[in-house]
LUMVEX-395532 format. One record per residue (C-alpha): residue number from 1; residue in one letter; x, y, z. Coordinates in nm, 3 decimals, always signed. Layout:
N
NODE  num  residuo       px       py       pz
NODE  NUM        a        X        Y        Z
...
This chain:
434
NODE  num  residuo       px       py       pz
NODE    1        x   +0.000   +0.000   +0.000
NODE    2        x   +0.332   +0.237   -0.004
NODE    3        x   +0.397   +0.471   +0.230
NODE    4        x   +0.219   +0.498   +0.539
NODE    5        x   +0.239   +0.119   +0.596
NODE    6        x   +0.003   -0.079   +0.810
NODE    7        x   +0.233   -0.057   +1.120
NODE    8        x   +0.215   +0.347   +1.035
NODE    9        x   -0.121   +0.316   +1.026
NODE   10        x   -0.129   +0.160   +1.366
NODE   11        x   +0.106   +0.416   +1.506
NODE   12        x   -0.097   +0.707   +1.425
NODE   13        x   -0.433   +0.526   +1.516
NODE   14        x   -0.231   +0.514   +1.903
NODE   15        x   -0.109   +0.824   +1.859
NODE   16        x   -0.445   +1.002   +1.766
NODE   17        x   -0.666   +0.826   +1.993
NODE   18        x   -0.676   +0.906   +2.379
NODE   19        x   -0.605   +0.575   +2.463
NODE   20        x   -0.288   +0.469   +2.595
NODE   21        x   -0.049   +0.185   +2.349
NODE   22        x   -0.080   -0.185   +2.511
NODE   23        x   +0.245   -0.241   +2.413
NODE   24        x   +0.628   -0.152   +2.336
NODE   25        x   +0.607   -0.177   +1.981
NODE   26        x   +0.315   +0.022   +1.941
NODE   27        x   +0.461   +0.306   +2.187
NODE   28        x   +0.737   +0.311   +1.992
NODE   29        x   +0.573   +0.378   +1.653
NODE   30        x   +0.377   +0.651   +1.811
NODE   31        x   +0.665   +0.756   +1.925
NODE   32        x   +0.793   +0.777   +1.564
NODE   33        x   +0.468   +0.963   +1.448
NODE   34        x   +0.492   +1.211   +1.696
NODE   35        x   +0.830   +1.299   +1.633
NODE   36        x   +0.741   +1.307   +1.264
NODE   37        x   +0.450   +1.543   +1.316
NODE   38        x   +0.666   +1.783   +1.562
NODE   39        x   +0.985   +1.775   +1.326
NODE   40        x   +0.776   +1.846   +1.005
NODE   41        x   +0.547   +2.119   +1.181
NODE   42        x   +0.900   +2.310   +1.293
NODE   43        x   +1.029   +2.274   +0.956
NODE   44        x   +0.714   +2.413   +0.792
NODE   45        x   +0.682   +2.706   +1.008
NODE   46        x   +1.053   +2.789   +1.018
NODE   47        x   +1.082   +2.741   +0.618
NODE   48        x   +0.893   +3.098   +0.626
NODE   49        x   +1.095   +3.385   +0.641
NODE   50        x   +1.001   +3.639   +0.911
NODE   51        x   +0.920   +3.901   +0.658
NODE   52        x   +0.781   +3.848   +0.321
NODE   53        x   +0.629   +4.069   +0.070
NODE   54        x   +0.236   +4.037   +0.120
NODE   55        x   -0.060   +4.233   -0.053
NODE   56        x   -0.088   +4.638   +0.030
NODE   57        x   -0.462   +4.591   +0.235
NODE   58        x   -0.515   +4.983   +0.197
NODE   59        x   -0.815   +5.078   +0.433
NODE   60        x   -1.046   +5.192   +0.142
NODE   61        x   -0.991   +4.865   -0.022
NODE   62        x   -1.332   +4.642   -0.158
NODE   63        x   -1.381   +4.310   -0.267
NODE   64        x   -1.645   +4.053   -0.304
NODE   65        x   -1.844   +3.792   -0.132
NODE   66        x   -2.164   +3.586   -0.183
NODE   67        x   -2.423   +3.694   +0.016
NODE   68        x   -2.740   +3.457   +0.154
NODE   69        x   -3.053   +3.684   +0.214
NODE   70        x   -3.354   +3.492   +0.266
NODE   71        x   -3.449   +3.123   +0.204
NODE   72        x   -3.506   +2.961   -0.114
NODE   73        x   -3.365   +3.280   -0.300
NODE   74        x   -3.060   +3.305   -0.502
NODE   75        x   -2.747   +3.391   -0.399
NODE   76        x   -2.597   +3.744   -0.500
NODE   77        x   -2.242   +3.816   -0.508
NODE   78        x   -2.207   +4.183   -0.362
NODE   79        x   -1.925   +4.432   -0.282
NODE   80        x   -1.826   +4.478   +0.081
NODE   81        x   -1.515   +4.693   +0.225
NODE   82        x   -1.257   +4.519   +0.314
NODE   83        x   -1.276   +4.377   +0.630
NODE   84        x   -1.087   +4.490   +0.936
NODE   85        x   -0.941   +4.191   +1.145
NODE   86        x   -0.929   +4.246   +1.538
NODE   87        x   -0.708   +4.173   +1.793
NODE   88        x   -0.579   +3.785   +1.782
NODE   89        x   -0.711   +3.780   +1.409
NODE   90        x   -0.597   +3.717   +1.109
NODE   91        x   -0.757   +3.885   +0.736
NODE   92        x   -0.659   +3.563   +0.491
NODE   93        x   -0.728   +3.622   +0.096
NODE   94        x   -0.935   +3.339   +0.020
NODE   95        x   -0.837   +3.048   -0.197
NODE   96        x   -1.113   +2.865   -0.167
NODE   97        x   -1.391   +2.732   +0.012
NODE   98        x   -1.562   +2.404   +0.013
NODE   99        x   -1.916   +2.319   -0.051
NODE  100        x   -2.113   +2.219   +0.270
NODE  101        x   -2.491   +2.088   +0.362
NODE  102        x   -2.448   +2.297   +0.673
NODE  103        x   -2.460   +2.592   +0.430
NODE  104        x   -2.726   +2.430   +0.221
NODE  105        x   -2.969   +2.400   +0.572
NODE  106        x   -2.950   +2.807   +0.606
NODE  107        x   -2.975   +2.874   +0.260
NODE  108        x   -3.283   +2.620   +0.244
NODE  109        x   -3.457   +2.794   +0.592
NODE  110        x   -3.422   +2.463   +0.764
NODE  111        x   -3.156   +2.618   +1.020
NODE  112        x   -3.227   +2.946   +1.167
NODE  113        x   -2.914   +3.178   +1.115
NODE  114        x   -2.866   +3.570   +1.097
NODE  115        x   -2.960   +3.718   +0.751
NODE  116        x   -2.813   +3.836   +0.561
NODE  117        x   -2.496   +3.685   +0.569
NODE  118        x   -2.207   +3.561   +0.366
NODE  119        x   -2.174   +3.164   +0.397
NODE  120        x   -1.871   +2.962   +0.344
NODE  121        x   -1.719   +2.830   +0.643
NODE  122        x   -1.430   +2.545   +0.489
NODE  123        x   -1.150   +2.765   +0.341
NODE  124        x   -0.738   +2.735   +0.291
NODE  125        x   -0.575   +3.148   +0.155
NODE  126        x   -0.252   +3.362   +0.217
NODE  127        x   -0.219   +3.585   +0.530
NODE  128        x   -0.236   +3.931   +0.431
NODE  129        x   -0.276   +4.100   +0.757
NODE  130        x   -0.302   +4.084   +1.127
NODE  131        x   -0.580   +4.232   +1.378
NODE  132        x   -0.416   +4.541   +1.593
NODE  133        x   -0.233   +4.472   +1.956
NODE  134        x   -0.237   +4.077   +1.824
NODE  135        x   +0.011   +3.868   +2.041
NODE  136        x   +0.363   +3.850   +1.904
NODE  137        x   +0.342   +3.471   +1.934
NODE  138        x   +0.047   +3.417   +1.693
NODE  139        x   +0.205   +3.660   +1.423
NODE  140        x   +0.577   +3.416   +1.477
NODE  141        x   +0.325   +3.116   +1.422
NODE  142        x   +0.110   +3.280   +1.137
NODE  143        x   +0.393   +3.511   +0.925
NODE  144        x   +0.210   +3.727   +0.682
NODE  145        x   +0.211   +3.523   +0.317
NODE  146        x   +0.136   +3.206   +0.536
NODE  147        x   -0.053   +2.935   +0.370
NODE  148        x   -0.340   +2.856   +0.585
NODE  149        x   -0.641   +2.598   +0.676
NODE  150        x   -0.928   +2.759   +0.891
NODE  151        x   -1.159   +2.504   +1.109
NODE  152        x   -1.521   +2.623   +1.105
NODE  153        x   -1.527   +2.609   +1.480
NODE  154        x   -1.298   +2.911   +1.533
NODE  155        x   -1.242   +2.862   +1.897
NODE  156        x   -1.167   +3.225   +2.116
NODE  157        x   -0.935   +3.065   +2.353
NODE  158        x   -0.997   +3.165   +2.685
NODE  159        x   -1.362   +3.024   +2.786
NODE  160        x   -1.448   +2.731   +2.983
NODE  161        x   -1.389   +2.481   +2.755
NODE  162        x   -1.059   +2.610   +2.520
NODE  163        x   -0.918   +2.598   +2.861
NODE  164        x   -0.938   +2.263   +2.899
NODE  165        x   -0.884   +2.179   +2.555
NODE  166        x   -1.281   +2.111   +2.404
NODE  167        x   -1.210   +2.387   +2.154
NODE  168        x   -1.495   +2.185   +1.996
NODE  169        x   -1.760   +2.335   +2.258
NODE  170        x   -1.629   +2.675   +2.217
NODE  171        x   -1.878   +2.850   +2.440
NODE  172        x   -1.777   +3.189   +2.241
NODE  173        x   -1.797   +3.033   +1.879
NODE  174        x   -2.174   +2.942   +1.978
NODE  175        x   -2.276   +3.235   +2.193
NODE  176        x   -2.186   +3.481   +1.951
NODE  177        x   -2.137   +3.313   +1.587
NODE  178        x   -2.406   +3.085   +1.553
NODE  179        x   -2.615   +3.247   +1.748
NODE  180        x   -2.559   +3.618   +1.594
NODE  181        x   -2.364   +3.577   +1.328
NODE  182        x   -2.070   +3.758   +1.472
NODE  183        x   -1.694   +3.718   +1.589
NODE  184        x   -1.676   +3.731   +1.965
NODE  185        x   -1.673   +4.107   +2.044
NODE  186        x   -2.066   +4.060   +1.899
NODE  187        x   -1.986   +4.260   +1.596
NODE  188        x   -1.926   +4.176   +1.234
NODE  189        x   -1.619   +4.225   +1.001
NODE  190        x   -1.841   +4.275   +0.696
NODE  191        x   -2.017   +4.591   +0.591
NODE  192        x   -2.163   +4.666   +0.244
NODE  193        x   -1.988   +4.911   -0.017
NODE  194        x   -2.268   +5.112   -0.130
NODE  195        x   -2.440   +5.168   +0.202
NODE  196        x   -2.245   +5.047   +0.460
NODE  197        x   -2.466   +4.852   +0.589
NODE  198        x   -2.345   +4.516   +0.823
NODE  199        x   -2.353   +4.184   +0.707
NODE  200        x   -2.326   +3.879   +0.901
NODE  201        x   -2.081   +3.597   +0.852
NODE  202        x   -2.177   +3.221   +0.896
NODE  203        x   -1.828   +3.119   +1.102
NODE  204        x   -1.554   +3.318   +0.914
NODE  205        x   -1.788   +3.432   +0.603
NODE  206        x   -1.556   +3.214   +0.346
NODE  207        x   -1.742   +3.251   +0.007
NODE  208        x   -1.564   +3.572   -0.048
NODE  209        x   -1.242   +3.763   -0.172
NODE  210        x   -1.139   +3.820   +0.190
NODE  211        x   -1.214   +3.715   +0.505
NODE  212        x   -1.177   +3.748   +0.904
NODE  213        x   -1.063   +3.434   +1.091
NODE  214        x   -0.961   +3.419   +1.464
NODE  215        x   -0.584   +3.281   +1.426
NODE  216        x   -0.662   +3.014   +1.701
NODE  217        x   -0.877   +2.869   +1.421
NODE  218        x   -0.567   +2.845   +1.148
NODE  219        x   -0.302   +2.564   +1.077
NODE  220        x   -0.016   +2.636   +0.873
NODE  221        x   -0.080   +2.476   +0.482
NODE  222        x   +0.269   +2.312   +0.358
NODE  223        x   +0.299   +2.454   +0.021
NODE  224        x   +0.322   +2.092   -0.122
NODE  225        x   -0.022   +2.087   -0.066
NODE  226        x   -0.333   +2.232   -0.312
NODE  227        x   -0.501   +2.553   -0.117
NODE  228        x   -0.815   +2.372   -0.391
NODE  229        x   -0.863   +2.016   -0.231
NODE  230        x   -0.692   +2.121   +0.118
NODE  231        x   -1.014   +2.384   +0.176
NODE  232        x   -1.164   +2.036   +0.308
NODE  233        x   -0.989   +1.993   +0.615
NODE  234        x   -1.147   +2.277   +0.775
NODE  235        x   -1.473   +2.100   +0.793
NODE  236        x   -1.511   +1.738   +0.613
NODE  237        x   -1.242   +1.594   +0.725
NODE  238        x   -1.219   +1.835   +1.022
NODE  239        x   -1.593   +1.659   +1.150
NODE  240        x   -1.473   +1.321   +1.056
NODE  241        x   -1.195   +1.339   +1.247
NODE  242        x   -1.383   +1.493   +1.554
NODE  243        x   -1.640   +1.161   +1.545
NODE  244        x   -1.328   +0.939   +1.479
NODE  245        x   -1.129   +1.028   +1.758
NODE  246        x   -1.302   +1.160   +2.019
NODE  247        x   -1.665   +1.067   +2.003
NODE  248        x   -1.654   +0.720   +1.827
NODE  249        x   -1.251   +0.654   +1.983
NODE  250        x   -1.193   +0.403   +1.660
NODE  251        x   -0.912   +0.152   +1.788
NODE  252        x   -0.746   -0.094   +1.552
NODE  253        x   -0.981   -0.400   +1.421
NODE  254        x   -1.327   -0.174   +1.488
NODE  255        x   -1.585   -0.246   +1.297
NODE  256        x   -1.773   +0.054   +1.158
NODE  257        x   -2.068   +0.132   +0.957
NODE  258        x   -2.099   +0.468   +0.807
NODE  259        x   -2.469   +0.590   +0.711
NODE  260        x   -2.467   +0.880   +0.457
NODE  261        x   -2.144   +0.891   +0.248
NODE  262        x   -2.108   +1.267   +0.100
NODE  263        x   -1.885   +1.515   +0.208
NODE  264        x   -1.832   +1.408   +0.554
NODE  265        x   -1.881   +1.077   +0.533
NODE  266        x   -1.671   +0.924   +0.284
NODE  267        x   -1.447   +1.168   +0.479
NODE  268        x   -1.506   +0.919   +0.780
NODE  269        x   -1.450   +0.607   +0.573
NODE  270        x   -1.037   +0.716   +0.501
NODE  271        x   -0.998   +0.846   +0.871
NODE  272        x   -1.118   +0.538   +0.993
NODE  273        x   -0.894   +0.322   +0.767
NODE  274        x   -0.637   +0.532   +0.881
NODE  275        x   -0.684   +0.492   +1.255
NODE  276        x   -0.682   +0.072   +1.218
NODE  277        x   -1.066   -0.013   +1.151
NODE  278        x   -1.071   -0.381   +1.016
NODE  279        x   -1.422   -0.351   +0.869
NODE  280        x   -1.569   -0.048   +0.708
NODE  281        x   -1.933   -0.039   +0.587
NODE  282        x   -2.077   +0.232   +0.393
NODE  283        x   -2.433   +0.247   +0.390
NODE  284        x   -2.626   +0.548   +0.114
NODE  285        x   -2.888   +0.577   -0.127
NODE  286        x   -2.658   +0.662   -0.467
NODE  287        x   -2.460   +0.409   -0.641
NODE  288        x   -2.210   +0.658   -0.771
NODE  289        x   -2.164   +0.700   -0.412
NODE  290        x   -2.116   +0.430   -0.322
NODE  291        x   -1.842   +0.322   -0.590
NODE  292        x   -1.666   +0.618   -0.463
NODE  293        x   -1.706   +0.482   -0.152
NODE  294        x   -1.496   +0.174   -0.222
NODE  295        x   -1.213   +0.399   -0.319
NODE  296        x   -1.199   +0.533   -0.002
NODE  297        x   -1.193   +0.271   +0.243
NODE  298        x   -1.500   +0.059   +0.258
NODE  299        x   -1.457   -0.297   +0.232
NODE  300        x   -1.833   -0.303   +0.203
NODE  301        x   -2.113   -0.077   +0.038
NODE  302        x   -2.505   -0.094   +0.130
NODE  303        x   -2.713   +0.063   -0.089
NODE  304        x   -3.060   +0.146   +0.135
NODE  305        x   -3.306   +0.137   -0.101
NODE  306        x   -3.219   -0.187   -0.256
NODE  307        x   -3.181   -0.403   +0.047
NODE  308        x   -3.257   -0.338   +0.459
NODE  309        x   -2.959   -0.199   +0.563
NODE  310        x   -2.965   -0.310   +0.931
NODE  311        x   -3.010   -0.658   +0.866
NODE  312        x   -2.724   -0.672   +0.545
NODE  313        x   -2.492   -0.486   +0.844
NODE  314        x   -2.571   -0.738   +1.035
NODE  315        x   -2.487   -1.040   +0.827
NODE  316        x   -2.198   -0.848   +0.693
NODE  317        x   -2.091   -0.865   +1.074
NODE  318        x   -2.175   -1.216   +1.169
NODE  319        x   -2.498   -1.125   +1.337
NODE  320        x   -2.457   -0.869   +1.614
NODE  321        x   -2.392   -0.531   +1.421
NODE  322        x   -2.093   -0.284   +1.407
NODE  323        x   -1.882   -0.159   +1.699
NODE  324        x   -1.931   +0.216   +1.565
NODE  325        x   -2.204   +0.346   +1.353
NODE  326        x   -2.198   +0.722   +1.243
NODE  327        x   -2.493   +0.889   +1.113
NODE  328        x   -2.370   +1.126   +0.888
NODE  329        x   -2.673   +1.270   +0.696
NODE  330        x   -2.926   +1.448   +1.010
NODE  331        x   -3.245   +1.228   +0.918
NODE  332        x   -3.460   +1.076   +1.192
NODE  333        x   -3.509   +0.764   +1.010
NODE  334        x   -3.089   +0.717   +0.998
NODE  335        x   -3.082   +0.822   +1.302
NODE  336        x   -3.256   +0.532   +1.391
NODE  337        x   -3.062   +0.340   +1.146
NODE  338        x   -2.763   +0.445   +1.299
NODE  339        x   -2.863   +0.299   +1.679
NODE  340        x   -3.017   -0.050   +1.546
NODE  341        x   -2.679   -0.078   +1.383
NODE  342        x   -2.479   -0.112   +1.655
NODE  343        x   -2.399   -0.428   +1.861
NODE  344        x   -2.438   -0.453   +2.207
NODE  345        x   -2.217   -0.216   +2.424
NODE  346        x   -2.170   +0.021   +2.055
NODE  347        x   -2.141   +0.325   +1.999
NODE  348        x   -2.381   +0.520   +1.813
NODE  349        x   -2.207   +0.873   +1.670
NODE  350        x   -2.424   +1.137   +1.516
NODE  351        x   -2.259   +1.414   +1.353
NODE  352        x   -2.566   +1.461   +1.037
NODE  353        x   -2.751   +1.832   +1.118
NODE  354        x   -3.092   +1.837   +1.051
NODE  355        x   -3.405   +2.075   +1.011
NODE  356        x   -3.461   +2.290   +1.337
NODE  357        x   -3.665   +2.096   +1.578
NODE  358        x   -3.651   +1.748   +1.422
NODE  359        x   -3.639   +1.428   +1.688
NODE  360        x   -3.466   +1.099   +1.646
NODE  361        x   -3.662   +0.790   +1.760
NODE  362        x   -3.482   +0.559   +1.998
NODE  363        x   -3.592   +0.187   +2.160
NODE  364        x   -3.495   +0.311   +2.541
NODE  365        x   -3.527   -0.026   +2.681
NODE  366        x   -3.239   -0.159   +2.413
NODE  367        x   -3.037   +0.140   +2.486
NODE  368        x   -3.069   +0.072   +2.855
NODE  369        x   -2.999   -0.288   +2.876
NODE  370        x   -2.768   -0.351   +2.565
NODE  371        x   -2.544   -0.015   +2.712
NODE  372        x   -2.556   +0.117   +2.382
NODE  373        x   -2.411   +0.450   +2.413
NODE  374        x   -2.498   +0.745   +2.169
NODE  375        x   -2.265   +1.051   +2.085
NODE  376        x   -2.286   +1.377   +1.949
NODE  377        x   -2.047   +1.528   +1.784
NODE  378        x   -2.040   +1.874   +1.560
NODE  379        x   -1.583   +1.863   +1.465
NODE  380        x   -1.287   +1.848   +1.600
NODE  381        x   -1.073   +2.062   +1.836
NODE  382        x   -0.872   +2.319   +1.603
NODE  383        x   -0.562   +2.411   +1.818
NODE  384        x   -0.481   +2.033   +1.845
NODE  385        x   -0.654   +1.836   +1.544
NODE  386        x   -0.616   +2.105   +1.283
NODE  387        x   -0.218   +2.045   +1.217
NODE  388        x   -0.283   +1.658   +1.246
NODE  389        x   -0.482   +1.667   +0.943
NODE  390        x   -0.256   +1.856   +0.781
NODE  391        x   -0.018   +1.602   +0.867
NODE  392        x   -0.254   +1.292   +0.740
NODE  393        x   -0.274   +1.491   +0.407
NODE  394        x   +0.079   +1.556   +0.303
NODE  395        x   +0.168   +1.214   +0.438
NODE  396        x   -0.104   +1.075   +0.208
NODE  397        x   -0.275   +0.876   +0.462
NODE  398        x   -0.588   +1.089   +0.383
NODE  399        x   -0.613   +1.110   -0.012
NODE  400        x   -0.706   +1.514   -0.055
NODE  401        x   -0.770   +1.472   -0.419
NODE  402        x   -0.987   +1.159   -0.418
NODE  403        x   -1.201   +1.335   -0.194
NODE  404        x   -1.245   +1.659   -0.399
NODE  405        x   -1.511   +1.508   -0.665
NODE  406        x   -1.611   +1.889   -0.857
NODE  407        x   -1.451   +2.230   -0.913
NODE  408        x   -1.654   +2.560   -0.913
NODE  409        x   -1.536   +2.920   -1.011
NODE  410        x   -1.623   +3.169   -0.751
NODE  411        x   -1.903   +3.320   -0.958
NODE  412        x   -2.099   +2.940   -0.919
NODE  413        x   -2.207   +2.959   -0.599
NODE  414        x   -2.586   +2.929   -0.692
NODE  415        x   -2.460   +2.643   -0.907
NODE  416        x   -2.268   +2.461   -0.649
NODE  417        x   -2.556   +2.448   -0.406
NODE  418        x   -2.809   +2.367   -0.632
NODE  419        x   -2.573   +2.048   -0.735
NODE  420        x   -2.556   +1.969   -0.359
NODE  421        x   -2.905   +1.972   -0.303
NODE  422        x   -2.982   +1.746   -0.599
NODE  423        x   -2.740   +1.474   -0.520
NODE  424        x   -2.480   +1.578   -0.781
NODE  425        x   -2.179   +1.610   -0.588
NODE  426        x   -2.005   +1.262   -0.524
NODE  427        x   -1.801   +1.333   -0.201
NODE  428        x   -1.738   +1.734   -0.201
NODE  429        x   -1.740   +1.999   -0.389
NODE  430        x   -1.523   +2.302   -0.368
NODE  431        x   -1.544   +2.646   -0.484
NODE  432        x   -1.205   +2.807   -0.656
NODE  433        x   -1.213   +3.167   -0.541
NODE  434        x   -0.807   +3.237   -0.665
């Protein structure tokens, strides 16, 4: 399988995971990969000089970005002023930006958010400038002309939970971004050009020429990697990863069933090959899906409308269902799916959003007695995960460009989504905004 090779593999799977090697050999290897990881990330960061020539941001400056004003209506690509970045942030030019269902939900109506707004929330672009009074240690780690990745959770830092690490529950990131649109001193970077008026910005506001990103958010991008198909890591394989490791904690010879297999899914099927899973089931209602699907790890594919899925998991596992199942499209009847999947003592992961208000049905008595244990879980922690998957990408253990299935130009937007909504995008989709 070239390089990484299964005892790699098995390394990184230790070295990822929160649980401790069982033995010498396999603290050794995870040994290696950390070393690996820490050597590389040094050599990436110190291969940038300390002053480069970057783009003249005057103040009067203008660019574009695509604006969602209502639901069900097109969206409009408009001209804003440039955008000011704060203290402890970071104004990237924008590379690209991937093509998400969580934008699809607020563009649909089906998840309340702050209108109007720009969307776009998976980018990779070039530092061009840094907020006022920012720390001298985040301008070191983030050099203008830097190559960056932002996570959509863009965590602030300093609440409850960055403290300890859970970047992923970001009390700051919810409080004031997805509940007002906002970065976390409650006000917005974008403004309009003709009347000034503000815009709000669904996690950084990423469809567009520019954008604001808190630097806590950011991991350096190697330059041997594509700012195109890297724009994915910030939220595909950014939530993959987040269910992989710390909700699902995937251990070598897991068994795993994955329901849904766009974007984020088939994202799941190559991080869970990479952390050691034995068995890897993809479960959807597309063909061309699943195919893909095979190409990225599964060693079996269920199509849902053509058989029962719970009972073919089942005899694909012997009789008593997967270790891990991960619903990965926010549907009440996978949801469902997703916990009759599971053996006894599984794990049932659910990382699909749905429409505002919807419920998942669940047997309690099963869940009770047969411990079957259901997770949320909405990405990954940026600070700490963020440079791993940079790592799995230039290493090759995650395969960026098999997972990048269509190209837009920056002036598709309407386009893209539309695609996404009708089932058109195998994988994901990304939007080229160079």
């Amino acid at each position: 399988m070239g390089f990484p090779s299964i005892l790699s593999r098995i390394a990184i799977s230790r070295n990822l995971l929160s649980s401790k090697p069982t033995n010498p050999s396999i603290l050794l290897y995870s040994r290696w990969f950390s070393n690996l990881v820490a050597n590389n990330s040094d050599k990436a960061e110190s291969s940038l000089p300390s002053t480069l020539a970057a783009y003249h941001v005057s103040s009067g400056g203008y660019m574009r970005g695509t604006v969602f004003w209502e639901p069900d209506t097109p969206l409009t690509i408009e001209e804003f002023h440039m955008p000011r970045p704060k203290a402890g942030e970071v104004l990237i030019k924008t590379k690209a930006c991937g093509v998400c269902h969580s934008d699809l939900h607020v563009i649909k109506g089906e998840i309340p958010f702050s209108s109007p707004c720009v969307i776009g929330h998976e980018v990779t672009g070039e530092i061009v400038e840094h907020g006022p009074l920012t720390d001298r240690k985040i301008i070191e780690r983030f050099p203008i002309g830097s190559q960056v990745v932002g996570a959509f959770i863009m965590p602030c830092g300093n609440c409850f939970f960055c403290s300890k690490g859970h970047d992923d529950l970001c009390e700051d990131f919810f409080a004031y971004n997805r509940a007002k649109g906002t970065l976390y001193d409650g006000e917005t970077r974008l403004f309009l050009r003709n009347s000034g008026k503000p815009v709000y910005m669904y996690s950084m506001g990423g469809l567009a020429e520019y954008c604001v990103i808190p630097a806590h958010g950011l991991a350096i991008l190697p330059k041997s990697l594509p700012y195109t198909e890297s724009a994915i890591l910030g939220c595909a394989v950014f939530t993959a990863y987040g269910a992989m490791r710390h909700a699902a904690e995937v251990c070598p010879g897991d068994s795993i069933a994955v329901i849904g297999v766009g974007g984020v899914g088939s994202s799941c099927l190559q991080i869970a090959r990479a952390f050691g899973a034995s068995l890897v089931i993809a479960v959807d209602i597309q063909n061309d899906k699943l195919q893909k699907a095979r190409t990225l790890g599964a060693t079996h594919t269920v199509n849902a409308i053509e058989e029962d899925a719970i009972e073919r998991i089942k005899e694909i596992t012997g009789g008593p269902g997967v270790d891990i199942a991960v619903e990965a499209l926010g549907k009440p009847q996978t949801f469902l799916q997703c916990l009759q999947s599971v053996r006894d003592g599984g794990k049932a992961v659910m990382i699909g959003l749905s429409k505002a208000g919807a419920i998942g049905e669940v047997d309690i008595n099963r869940l009770v007695r047969r411990k079957i244990r259901v997770i949320g879980s909405y990405g990954a922690r940026a600070r700490q995960d963020l440079p791993k998957l940079v790592k799995l990408a230039e290493t090759g253990i995650f395969n960026l460009n098999n997972a990048v299935s269509r190209k837009y130009k920056f002036e598709e937007g309407n386009k893209a989504f539309q695609d996404l909504n009708q089932g058109r995008i195998v994988s994901r989709g990304v939007i080229e905004i160079m």
